[in-house]
DOROTOR-227272 format. One record per residue: residue in one letter; z, y, x of N, C-alpha, C in turn. Coordinates in steps of 0.05 Angstrom, whole numbers, plus 5000, padded with zeros to 4 digits. Example, Ala and Ser with C-alpha at 12.3 -4.5 7.8 and 13.67 -1.06 7.14 Angstrom:
<atoms>
   res    n.z    n.y    n.x   ca.z   ca.y   ca.x    c.z    c.y    c.x
     A   5156   4886   5264   5156   4910   5246   5156   4934   5264
     S   5142   4955   5257   5143   4979   5273   5157   5001   5258
</atoms>
This chain:
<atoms>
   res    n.z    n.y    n.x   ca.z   ca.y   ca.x    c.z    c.y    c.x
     X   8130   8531   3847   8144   8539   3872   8173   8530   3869
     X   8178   8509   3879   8205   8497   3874   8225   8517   3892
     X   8242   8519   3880   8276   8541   3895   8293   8523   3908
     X   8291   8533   3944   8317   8519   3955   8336   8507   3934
     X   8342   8483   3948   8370   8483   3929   8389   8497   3935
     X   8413   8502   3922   8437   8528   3929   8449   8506   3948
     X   8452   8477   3961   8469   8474   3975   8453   8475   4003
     X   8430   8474   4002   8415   8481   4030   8415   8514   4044
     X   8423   8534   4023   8427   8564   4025   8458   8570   4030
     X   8460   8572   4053   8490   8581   4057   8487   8616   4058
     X   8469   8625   4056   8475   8650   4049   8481   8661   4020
     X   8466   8644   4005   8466   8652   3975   8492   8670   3966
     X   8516   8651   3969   8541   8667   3954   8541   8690   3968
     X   8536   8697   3997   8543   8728   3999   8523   8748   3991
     X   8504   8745   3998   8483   8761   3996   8460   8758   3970
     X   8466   8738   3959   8441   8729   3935   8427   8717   3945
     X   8409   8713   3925   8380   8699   3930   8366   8718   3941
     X   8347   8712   3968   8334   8731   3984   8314   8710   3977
     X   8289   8727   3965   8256   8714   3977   8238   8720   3994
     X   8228   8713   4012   8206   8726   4028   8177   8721   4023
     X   8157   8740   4023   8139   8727   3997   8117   8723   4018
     X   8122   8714   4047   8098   8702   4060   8107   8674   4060
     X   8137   8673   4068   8147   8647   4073   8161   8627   4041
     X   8167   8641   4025   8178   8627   4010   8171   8628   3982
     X   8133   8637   3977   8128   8637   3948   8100   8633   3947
     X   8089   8602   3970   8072   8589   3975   8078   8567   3946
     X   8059   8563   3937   8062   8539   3910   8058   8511   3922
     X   8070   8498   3908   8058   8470   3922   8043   8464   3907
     X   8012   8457   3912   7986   8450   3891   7981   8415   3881
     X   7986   8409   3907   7987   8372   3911   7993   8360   3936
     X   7991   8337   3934   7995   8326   3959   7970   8306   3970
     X   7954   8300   3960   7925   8286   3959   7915   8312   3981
     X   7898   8298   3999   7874   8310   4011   7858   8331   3993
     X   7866   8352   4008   7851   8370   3983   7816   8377   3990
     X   7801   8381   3976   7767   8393   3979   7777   8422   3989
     X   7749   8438   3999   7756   8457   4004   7760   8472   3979
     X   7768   8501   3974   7776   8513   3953   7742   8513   3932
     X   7724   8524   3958   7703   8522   3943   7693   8496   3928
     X   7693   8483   3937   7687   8457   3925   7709   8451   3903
     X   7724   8459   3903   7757   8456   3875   7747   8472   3857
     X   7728   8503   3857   7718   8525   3841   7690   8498   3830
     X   7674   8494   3851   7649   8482   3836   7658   8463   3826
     X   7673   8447   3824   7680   8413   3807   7695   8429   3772
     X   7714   8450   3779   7730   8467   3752   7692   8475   3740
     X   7679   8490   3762   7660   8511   3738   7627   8498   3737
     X   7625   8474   3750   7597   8471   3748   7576   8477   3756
     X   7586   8490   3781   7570   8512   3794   7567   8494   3820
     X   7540   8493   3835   7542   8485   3852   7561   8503   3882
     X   7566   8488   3894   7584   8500   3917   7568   8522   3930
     X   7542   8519   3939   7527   8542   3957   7516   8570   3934
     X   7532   8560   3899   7527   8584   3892   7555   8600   3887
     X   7571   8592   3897   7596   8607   3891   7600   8628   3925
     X   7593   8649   3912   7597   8667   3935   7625   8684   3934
     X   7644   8688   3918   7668   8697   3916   7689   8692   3894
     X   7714   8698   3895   7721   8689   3866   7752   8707   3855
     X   7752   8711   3835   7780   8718   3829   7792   8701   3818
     X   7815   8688   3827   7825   8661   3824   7861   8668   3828
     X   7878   8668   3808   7907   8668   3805   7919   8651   3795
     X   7951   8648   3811   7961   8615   3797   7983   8631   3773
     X   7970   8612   3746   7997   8619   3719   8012   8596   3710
     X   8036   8600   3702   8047   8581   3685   8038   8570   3665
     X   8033   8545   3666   8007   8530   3639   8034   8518   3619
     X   8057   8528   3618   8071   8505   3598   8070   8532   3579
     X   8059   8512   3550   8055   8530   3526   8081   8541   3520
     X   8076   8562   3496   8094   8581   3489   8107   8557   3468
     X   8140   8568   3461   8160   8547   3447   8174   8568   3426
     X   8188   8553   3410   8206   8573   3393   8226   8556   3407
     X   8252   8577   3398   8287   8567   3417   8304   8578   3406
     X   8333   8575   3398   8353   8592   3393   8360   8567   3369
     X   8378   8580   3359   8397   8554   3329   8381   8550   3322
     X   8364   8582   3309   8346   8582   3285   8320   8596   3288
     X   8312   8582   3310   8281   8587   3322   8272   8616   3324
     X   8300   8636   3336   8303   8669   3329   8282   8677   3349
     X   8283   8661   3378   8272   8668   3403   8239   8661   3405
     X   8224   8671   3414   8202   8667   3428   8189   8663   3456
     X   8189   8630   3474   8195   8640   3497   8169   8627   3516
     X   8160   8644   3529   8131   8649   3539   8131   8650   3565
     X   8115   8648   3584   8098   8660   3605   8083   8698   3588
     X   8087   8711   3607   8061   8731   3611   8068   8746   3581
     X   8080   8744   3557   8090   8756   3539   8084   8793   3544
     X   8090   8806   3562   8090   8827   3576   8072   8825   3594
     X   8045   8819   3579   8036   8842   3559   8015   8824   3537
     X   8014   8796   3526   7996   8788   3521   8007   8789   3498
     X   8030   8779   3487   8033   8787   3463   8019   8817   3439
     X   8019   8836   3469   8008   8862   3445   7979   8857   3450
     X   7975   8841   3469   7937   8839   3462   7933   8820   3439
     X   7951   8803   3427   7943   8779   3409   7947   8798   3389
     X   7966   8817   3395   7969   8827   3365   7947   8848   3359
     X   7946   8873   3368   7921   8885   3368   7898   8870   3362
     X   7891   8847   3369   7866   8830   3361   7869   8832   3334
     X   7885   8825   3321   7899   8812   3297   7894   8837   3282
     X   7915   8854   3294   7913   8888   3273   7886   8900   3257
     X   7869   8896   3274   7837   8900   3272   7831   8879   3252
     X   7837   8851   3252   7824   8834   3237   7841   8842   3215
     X   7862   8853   3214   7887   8853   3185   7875   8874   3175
     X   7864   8898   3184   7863   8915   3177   7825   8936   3177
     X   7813   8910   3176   7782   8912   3183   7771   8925   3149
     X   7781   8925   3128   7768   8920   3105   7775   8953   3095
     X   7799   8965   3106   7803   8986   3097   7807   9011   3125
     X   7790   9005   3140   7781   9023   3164   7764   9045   3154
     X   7743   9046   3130   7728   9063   3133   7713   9068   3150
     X   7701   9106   3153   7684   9102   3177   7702   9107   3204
     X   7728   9101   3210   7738   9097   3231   7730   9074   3255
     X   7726   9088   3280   7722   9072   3303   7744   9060   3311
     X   7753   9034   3314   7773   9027   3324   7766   9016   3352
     X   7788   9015   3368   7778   9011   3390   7812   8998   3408
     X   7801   8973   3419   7824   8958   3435   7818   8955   3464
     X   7831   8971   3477   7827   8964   3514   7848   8955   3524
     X   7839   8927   3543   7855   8903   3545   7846   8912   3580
     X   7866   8917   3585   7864   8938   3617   7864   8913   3641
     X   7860   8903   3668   7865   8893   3684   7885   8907   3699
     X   7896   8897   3715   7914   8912   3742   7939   8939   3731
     X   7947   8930   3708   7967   8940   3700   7988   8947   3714
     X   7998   8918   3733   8022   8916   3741   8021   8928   3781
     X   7990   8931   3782   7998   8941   3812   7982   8972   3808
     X   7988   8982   3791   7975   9013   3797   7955   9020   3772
     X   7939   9000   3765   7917   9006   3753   7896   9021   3756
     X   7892   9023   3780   7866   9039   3798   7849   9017   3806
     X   7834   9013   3785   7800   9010   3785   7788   8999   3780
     X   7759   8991   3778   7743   8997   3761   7750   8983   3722
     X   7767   8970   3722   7774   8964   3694   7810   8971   3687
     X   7815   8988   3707   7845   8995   3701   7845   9027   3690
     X   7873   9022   3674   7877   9044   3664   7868   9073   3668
     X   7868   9071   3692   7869   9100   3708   7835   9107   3718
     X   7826   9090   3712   7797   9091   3716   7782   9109   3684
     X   7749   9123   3689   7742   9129   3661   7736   9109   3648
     X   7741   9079   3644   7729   9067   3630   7726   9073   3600
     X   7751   9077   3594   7756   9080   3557   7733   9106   3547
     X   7743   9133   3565   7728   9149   3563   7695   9155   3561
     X   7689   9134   3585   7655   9130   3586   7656   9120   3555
     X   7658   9096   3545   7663   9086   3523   7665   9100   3504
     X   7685   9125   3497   7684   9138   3477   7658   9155   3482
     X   7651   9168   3498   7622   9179   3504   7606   9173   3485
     X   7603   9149   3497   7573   9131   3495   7574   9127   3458
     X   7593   9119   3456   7599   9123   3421   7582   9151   3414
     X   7598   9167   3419   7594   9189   3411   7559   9202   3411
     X   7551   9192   3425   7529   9198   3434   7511   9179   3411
     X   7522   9156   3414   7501   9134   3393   7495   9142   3364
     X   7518   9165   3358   7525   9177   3331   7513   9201   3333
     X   7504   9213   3349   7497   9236   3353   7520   9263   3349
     X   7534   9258   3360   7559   9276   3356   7556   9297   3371
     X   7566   9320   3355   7563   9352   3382   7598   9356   3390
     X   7594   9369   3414   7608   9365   3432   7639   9385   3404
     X   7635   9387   3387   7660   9402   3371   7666   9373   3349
     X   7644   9358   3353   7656   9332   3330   7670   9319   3353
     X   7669   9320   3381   7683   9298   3401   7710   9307   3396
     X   7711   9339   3398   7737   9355   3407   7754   9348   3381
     X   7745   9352   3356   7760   9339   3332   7771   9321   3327
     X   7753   9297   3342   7759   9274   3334   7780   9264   3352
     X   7778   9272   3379   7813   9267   3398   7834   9277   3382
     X   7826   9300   3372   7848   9316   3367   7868   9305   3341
     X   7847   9287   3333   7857   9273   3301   7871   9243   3312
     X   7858   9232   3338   7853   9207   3338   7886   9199   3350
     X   7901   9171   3352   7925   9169   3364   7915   9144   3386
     X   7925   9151   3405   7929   9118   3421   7946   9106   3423
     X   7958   9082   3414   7985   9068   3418   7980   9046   3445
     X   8001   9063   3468   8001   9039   3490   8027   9026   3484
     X   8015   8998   3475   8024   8980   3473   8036   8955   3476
     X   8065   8963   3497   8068   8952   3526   8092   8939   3519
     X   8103   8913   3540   8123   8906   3528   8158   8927   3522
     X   8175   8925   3516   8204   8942   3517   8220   8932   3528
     X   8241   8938   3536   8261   8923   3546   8283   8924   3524
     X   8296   8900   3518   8315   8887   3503   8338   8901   3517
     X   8368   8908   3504   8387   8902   3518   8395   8874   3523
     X   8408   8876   3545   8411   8845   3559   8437   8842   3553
     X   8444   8818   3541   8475   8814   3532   8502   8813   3559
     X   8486   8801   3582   8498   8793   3606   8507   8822   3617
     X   8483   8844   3619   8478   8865   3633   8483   8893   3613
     X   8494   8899   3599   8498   8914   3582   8498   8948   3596
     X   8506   8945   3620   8520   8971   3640   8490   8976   3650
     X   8468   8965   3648   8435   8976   3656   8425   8984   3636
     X   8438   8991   3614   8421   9004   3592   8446   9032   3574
     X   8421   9056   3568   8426   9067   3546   8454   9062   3523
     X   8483   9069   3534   8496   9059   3507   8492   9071   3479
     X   8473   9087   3481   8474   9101   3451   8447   9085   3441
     X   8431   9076   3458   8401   9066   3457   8405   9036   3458
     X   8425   9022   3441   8414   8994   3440   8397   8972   3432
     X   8379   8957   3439   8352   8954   3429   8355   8913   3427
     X   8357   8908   3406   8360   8884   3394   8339   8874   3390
     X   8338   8837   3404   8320   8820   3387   8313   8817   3364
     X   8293   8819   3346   8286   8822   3318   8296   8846   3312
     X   8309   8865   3317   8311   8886   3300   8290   8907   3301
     X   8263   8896   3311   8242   8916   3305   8222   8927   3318
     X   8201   8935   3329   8184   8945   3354   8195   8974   3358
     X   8196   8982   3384   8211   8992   3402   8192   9015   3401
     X   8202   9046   3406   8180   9068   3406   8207   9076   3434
     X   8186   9086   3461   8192   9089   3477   8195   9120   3487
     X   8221   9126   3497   8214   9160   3502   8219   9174   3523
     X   8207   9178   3540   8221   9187   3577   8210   9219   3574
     X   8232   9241   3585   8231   9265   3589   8212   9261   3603
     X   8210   9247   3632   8192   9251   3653   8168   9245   3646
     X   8150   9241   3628   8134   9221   3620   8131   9198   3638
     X   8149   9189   3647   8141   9157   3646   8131   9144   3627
     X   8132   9146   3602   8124   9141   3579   8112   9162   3559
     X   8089   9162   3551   8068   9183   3538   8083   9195   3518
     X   8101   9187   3496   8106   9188   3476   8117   9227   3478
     X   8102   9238   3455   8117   9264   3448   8134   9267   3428
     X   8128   9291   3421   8149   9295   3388   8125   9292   3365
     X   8098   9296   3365   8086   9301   3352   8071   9265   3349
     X   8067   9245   3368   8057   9222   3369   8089   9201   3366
     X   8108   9212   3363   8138   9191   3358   8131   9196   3325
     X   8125   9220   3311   8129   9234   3289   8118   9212   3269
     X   8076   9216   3281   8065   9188   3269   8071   9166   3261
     X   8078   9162   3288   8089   9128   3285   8114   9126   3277
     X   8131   9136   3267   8157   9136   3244   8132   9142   3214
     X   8119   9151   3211   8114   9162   3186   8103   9128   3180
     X   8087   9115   3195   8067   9091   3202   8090   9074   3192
     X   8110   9069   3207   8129   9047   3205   8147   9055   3177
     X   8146   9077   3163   8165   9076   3137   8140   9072   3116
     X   8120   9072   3118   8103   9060   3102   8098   9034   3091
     X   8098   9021   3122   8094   8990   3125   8132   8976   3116
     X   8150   8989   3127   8176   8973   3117   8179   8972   3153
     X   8167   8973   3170   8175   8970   3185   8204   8988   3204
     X   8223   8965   3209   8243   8972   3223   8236   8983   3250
     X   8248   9001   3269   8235   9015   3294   8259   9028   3310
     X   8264   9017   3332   8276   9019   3342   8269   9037   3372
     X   8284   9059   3384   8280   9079   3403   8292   9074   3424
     X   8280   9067   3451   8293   9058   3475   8282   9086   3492
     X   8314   9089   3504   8320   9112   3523   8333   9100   3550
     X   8320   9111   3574   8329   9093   3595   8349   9108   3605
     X   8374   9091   3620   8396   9109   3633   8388   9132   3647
     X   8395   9155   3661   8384   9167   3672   8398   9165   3697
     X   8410   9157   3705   8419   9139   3730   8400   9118   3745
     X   8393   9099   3727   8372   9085   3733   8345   9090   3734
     X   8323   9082   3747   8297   9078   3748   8279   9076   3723
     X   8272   9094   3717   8250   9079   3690   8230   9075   3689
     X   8220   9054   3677   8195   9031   3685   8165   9055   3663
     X   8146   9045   3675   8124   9060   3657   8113   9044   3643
     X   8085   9059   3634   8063   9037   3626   8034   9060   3630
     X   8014   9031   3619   7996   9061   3620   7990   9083   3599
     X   8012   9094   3589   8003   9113   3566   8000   9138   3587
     X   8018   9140   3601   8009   9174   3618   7984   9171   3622
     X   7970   9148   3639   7949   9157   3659   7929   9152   3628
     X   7929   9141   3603   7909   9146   3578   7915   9164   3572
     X   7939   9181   3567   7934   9202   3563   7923   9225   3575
     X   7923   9230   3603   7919   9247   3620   7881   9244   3629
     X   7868   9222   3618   7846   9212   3621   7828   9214   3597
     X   7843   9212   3574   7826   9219   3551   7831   9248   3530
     X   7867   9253   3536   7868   9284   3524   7869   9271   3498
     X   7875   9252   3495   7889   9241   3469   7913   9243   3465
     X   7930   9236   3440   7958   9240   3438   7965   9210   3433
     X   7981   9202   3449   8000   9179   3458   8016   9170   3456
     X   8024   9146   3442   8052   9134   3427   8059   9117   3446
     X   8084   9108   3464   8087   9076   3474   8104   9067   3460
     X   8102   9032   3448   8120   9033   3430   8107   8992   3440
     X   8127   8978   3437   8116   8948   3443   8149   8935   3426
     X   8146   8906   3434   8158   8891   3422   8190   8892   3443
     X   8206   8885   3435   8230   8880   3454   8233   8847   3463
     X   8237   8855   3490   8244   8828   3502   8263   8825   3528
     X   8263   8801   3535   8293   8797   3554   8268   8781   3578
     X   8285   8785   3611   8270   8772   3628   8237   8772   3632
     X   8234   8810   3629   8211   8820   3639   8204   8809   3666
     X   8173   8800   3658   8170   8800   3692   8170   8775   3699
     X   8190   8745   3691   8200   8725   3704   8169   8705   3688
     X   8181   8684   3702   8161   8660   3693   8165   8648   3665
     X   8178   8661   3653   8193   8647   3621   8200   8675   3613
     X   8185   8688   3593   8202   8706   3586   8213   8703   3564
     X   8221   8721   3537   8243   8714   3518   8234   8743   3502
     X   8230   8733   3468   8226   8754   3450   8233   8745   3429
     X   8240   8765   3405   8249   8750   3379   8218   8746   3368
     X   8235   8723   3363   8205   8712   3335   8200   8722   3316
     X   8215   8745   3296   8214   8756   3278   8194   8788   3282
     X   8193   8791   3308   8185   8819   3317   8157   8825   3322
     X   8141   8800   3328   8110   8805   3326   8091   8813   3293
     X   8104   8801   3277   8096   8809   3253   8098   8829   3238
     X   8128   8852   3250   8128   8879   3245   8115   8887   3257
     X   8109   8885   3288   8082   8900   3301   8064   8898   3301
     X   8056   8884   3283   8025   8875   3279   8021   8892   3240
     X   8043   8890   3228   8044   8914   3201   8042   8942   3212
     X   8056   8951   3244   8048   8976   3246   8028   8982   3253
     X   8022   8963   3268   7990   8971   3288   7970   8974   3272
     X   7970   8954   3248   7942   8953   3219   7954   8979   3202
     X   7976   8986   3200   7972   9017   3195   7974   9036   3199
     X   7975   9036   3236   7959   9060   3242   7935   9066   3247
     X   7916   9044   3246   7891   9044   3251   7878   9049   3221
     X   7888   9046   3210   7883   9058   3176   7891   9082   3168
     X   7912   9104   3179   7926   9123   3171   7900   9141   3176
</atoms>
């Protein structure tokens, strides 16, 4: 989606950049005669055209992820927020597969995060829950081994953080400053915007002085708006106890975002041991 240029925008200097998202965040795909869409789905999937009856189909940024900075400090991505904690979670499980025991581990990689997460594979739906069920059931568990086993068990939603921004310093926490590389972020909102208690922050400090891991605590102004994730609606859906805690990064949200390179590898030492603790 190419951006007016600023000398064709004579409004820009007063008012900013204004977008309007019927008129001005159309992509340009090509310029060749295009097939119809269906026919662009059957040539990508091999499918003949009269068998494609619907589709979920979204446009992403395809330029791969880069290292950047003097000394390759930065990490800078598409979609980071939130794929980074799914690569890592994958990872945690594989780091930490040999000394699980008879622990269930379990990774839910949610859809529709970012507009609500209502349904059938979002947060706020029973999916996780049916899932722990059906577990439970395969094991033959009575309904006081389920109640135990929440009561023992932790969930870490594992969402991106926000960095302080060097430009923007006056939108964040001055007591709560949250640095590139200096560590994965444990998140804490009075309101629960964020799941985290005193008893699931407690864990995951005990988790991270084990591993060496550095951990850093982001508090949002209370002036400002604070962003969520889905740890309320997992928590309020499974009656589990709930950590949010993710990586720190800069330019949430945009088409390029920005994380230290040093910071996935402490979160991936905490995540393999809390799934071991």
């Amino acid at each position: 989606m190419p951006q007016l240029a600023i000398h064709l925008d004579g409004n820009i200097r007063e008012s900013g950049l204004v977008l309007n998202k019927q008129r001005h965040m159309v992509p340009v795909w090509g310029l060749d005669p295009l097939p119809s869409f269906r026919q662009y789905l059957s040539d990508q999937t091999g499918a003949a055209e009269a068998d494609i009856l619907s589709w979920d189909v979204m446009a992403h940024d395809l330029c791969p992820a880069s290292l950047g900075g003097l000394n390759e400090e930065f990490l800078l991505a598409s979609r980071i927020d939130n794929q980074l904690s799914c690569f890592l979670a994958a990872r945690a499980i594989e780091q930490a597969a040999t000394a699980l025991g008879s622990a269930i581990p379990i990774i839910a990689l949610f859809d529709h995060e970012e507009v609500g997460s209502v349904s059938t594979t979002g947060a706020a739906s029973p999916l996780v829950a049916n899932l722990v069920a059906q577990i439970a059931d395969r094991f033959g568990a009575t309904p006081g081994d389920v109640s135990f086993s929440r009561s023992t068990s932790l969930v870490v939603s594992a969402d991106g953080a926000h960095a302080t921004h060097p430009n923007y310093p006056d939108r964040h926490e001055p007591d709560h400053q949250i640095g590139l590389n200096a560590g994965p972020v444990l998140k804490v909102n009075a309101n629960q915007r964020y799941a985290t208690d005193a008893y699931s922050a407690a864990r995951l400090r005990l988790a991270a002085e084990r591993v060496g891991a550095p951990l850093q605590t982001f508090v949002s102004r209370t002036d400002l708006a604070c962003g969520s994730t889905i740890g309320p609606a997992t928590a309020g859906e499974l009656g589990i106890d709930v950590v949010d805690v993710g990586c720190p990064q800069l330019a949430m949200h945009s088409a390029r975002e920005m994380a230290g390179s040093h910071d996935p590898a402490a979160m991936l030492d905490l995540l393999a041991e809390v799934l071991t603790e």
